[in-house]
Every structure is written in C-alpha cells, then in structure tokens.
C-alpha positions as CSV (number, residue, x, y, z in Angstrom):
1,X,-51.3,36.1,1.8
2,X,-48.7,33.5,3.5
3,X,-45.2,34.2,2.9
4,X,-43.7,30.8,2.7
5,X,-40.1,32.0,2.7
6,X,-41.1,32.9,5.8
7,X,-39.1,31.4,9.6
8,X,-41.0,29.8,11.5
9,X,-41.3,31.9,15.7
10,X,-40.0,28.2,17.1
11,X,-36.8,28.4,14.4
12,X,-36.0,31.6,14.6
13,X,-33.2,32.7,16.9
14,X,-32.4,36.4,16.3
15,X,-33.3,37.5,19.6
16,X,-31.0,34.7,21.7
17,X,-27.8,35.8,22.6
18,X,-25.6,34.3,20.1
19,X,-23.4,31.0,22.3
20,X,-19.5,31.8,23.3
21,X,-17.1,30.0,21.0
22,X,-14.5,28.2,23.1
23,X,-10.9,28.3,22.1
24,X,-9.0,25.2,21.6
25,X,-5.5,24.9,22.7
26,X,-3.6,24.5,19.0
27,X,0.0,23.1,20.8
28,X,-2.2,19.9,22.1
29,X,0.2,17.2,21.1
30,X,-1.5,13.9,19.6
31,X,0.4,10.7,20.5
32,X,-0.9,7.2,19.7
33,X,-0.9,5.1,23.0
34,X,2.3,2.9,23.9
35,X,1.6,-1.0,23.1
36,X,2.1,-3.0,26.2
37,X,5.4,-5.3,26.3
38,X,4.5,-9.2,26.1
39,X,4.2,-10.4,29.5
40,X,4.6,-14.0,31.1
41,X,5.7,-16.5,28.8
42,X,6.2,-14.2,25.8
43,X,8.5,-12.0,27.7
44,X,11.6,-13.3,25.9
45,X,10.1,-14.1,22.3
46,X,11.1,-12.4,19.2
47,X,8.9,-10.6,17.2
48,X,7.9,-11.3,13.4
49,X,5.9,-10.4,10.6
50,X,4.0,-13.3,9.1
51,X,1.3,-13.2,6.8
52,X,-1.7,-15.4,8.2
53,X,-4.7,-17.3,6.2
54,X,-6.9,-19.1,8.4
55,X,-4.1,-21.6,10.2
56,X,-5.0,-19.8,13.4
57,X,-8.6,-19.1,14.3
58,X,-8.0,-16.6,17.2
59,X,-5.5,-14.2,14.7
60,X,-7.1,-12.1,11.7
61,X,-6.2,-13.4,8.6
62,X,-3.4,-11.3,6.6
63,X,0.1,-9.5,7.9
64,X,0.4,-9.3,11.5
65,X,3.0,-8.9,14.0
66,X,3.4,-11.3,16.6
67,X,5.5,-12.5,19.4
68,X,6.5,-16.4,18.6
69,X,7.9,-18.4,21.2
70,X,8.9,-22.0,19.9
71,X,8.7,-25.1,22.1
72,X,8.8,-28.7,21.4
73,X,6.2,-29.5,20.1
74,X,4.2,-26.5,20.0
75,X,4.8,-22.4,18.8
76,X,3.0,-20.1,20.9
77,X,1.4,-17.0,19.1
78,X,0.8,-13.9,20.5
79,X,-0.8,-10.7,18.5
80,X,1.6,-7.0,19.4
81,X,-1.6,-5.0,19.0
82,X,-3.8,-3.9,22.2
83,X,-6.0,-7.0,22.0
84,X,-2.7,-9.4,22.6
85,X,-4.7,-12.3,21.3
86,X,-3.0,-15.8,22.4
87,X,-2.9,-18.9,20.2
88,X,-0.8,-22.1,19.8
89,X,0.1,-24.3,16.5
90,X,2.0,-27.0,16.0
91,X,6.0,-26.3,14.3
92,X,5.0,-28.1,10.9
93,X,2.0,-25.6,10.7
94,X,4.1,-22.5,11.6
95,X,6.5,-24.0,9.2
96,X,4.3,-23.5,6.6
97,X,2.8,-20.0,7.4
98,X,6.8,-18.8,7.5
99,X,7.4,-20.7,4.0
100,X,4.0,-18.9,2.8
101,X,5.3,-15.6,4.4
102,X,8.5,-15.7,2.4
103,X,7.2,-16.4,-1.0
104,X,4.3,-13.8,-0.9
105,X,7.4,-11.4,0.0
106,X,9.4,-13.1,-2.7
107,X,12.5,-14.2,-1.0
C-alpha cells in the first residue's frame, strides 16, 4: 500500500547540510534620504503648504509643499519632493488655490 503522508525523494531535504544563517548587524541606522534644495530660479522662494484640485496638471491633486516664486504675471510652482515637478499659473489662479487652502484649514 501507498503511504500518501509520504515526502516525496525530490522534496525531501534531510540529508543536505542545513544553509548558514547570516547575522545582520542590529545598530544599522535607517535615515530617509535628504530632499535636494530648489535650484535655479526657485533658489530664493519660500515654501508653502497649499491644498491643490486640478488648477495644475503637472502637481497631484491634494496637500503638497511647494516652492512658489511670484512674478508679474505669473507664479512659478515647484513640488519639495524628489520628483521636483515644475509648473506655472497665473496670480488670480494661485489666488484662488491660497483662498481655497485657507478655508479647508478654516482660517
């Protein structure tokens, strides 16, 4: 009779010599990766928090931090994470994502 309960000779590993465990070094200090500082023209812009919808195409939608520098006619956008996505829109626009910004945080 077939004992089913049985291992298999290509499962069975008794006779290997059982693999060396390798010890891990438990003082390894995790760090998250510096962001890089705005370059070029967004070297002396200030950094916010606005809440975006879908005024800028090249920005996810919701709370972000960016570096704005305002110009005459336009505000230049730039995201703070690793991507650094760049994008412009026009004052009356970043006017209203600042007004929208403030009443979602109820000031």
């Amino acid at each position: 009779m077939i004992d089913l309960l049985e291992i298999p000779t290509f499962l069975d590993r008794r006779s290997e010599v059982p693999s060396k465990i390798r010890k891990t070094n438990s003082k390894m200090k995790w760090a998250l990766p510096k962001l890089p500082k705005p370059k070029g023209k967004f070297k002396g812009a200030k950094l916010l928090c606005l809440y975006f919808g879908n005024e800028v195409p090249r920005i996810p939608t919701g709370e972000r931090e960016v570096y704005v520098v305002e110009k005459q006619k336009w505000v230049y956008l730039q995201e703070k994470t690793h991507s650094q996505k760049t994008a412009r829109m026009t004052k009356a626009t970043f006017n209203m994502v600042v007004a929208n910004t403030e009443k979602r945080r109820g000031m």
